[in-house]
C-alpha positions as CSV (number, residue, x, y, z in Angstrom):
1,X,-78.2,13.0,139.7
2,X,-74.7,11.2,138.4
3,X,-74.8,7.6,138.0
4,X,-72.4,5.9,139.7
5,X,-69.5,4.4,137.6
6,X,-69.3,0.7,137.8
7,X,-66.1,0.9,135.9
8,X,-68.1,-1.0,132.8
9,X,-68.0,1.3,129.6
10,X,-71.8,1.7,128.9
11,X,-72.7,1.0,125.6
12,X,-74.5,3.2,123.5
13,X,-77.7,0.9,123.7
14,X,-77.5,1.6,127.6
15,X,-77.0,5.3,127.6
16,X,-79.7,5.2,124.7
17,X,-82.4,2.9,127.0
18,X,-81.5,4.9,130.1
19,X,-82.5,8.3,129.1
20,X,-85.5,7.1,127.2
21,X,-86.3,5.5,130.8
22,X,-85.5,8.8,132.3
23,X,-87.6,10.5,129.5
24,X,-90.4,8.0,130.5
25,X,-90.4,8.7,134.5
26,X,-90.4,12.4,133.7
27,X,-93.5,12.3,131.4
28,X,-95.5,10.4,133.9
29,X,-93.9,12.6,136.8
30,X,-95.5,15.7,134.4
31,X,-98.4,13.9,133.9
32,X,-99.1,13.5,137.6
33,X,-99.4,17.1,138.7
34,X,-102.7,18.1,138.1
35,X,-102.8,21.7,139.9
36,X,-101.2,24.6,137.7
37,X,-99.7,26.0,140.8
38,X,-98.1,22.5,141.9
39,X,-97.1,21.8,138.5
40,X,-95.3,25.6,138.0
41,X,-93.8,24.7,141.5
42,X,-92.5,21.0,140.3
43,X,-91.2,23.2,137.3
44,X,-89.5,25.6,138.7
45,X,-87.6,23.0,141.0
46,X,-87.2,20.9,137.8
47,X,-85.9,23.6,135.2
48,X,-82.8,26.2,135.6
49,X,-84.6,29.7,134.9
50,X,-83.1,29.6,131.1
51,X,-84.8,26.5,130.5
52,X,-88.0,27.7,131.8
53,X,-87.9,30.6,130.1
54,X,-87.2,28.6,126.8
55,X,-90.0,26.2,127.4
56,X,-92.5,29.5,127.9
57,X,-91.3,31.0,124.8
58,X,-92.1,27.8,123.0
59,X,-95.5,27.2,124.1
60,X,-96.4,31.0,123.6
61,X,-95.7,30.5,120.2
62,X,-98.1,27.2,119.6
63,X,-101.1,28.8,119.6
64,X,-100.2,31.7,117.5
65,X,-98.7,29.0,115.2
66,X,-102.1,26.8,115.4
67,X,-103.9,30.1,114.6
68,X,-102.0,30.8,111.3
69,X,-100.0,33.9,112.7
70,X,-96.9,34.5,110.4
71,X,-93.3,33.6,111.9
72,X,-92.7,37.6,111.4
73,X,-95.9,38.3,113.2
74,X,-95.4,35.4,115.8
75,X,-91.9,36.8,116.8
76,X,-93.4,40.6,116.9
77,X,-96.1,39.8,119.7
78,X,-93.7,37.4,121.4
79,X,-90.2,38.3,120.7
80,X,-89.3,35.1,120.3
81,X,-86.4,34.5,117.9
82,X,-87.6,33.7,114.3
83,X,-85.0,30.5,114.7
84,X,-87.5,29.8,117.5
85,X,-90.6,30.4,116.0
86,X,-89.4,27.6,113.1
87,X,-88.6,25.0,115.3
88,X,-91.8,25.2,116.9
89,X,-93.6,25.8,113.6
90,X,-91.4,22.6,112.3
91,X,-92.2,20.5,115.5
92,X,-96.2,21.6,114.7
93,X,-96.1,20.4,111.2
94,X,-93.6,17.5,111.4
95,X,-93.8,16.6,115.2
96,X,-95.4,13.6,117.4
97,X,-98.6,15.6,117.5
98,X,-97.7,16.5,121.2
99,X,-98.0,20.7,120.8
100,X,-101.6,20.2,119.2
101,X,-103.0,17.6,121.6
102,X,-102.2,19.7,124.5
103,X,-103.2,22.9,122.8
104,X,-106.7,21.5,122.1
105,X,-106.8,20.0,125.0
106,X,-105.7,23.6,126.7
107,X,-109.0,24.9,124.5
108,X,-111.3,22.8,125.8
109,X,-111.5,21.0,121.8
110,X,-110.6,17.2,120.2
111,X,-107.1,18.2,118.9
112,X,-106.2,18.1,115.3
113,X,-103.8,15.7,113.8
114,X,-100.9,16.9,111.1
């Protein structure tokens, strides 16, 4: 949804504090569906079918990632692009720790920090 212009320039502060507020509503929004087929409902609603079908590749990648596959190997049983497969990888290693919470918490286990 398009703001409305209030023919004030918005500062690069604003823009900056709005989308991290947007970011924020999202995240509990996600948070709040608690039913797989709700939540895959919710995301297909939320997310054009590229975007959905780059947020699946990504999280098929994590726990072949997690498990020590190789990039090569990772993008043979996925074929997901190696560019892909390094962001993830880069976002496992380097990230907030968000891929390996919810992967541990997907496997039932304490996730794994680093």
């Amino acid at each position: 949804m398009k703001r409305r212009d209030t023919g004030q320039p918005a500062s690069a502060a604003d823009e900056l504090s709005r989308r991290e507020l947007a970011q924020a509503e999202l995240a509990r929004a996600l948070a709040s569906v608690e039913d797989p087929e709700r939540m895959a409902a919710f995301l297909t609603d939320l997310c054009t079918p590229a975007e959905l079908e780059a947020l699946a590749d990504r999280w098929s990648v994590v726990p072949l990632l997690a498990d020590g596959v190789s990039y090569r190997q990772v993008h043979e049983q996925t074929g997901v692009s190696v560019t892909t497969v390094g962001r993830v990888a880069r976002c496992l290693d380097h990230g907030t720790g968000g891929y390996r919470e919810v992967l541990a918490h997907t496997r039932g286990a304490q996730p794994t920090r680093g």
